[in-house]
C-alpha positions in Angstrom: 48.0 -18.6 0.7 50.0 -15.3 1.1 49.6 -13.1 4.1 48.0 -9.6 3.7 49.5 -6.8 5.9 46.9 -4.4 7.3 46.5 -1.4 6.0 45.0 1.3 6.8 42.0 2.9 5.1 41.7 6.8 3.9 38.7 7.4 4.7 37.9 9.9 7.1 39.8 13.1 8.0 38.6 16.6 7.6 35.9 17.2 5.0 35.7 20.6 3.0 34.2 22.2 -0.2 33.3 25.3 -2.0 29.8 26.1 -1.5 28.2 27.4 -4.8 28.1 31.2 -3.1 31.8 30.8 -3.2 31.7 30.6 0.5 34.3 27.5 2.3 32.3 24.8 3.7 33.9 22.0 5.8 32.2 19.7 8.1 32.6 22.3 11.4 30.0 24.5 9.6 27.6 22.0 10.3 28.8 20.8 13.9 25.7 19.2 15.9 23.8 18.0 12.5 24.6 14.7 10.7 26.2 15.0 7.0 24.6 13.5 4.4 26.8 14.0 0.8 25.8 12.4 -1.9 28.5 12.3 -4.8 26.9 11.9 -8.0 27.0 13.6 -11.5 25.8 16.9 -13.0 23.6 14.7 -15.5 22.7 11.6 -14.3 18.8 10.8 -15.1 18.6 7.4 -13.9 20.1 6.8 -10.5 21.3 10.2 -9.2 17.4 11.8 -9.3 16.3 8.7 -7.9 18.8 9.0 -4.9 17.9 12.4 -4.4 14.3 11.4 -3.9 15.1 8.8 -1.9 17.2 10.9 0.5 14.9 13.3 0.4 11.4 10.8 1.4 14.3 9.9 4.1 14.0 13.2 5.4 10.4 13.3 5.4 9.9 10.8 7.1 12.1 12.2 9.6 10.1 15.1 10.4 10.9 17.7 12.5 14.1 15.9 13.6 15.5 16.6 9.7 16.9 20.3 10.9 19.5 18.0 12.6 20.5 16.5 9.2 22.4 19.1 6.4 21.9 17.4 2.7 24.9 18.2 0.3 25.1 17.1 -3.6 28.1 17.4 -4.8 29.1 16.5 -8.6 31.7 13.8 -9.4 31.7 15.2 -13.1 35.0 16.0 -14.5 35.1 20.0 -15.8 36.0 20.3 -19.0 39.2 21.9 -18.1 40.5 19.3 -15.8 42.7 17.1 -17.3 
């Protein structure tokens, strides 16, 4: 059997986006409240609106305590001009 070397992951490091205003968001905006993005696709009947609800029952359930938790969707569909 052949010896992996570790390496490590990606993940993590500074979040940012555009919000749809125009306006830069990065995860200091929201400093003090739990992130919850959801990557998904701009049309996506079957799983993405189910998600949605289910991260939104999630915050119902919650209660008052989901002002600490900022929801974002953002779209993993390719725009027509990207290549």
């Amino acid at each position: 059997m052949r010896r992996r070397e570790f390496v490590p992951s990606l993940v993590g490091g500074i979040v940012s986006w555009w919000a749809p205003d125009g306006t830069a968001v990065a995860e200091q905006t929201y400093r003090g409240k739990w992130l919850v993005i959801y990557f998904g696709y701009t049309f996506c009947p079957d799983i993405c609106s189910t998600t949605m609800m289910e991260i939104a029952g999630a915050l119902k359930t919650l209660g008052p305590r989901a002002n600490l938790v900022q929801t974002y969707h953002r779209s993993a569909s390719r725009h027509p001009r990207v290549v």
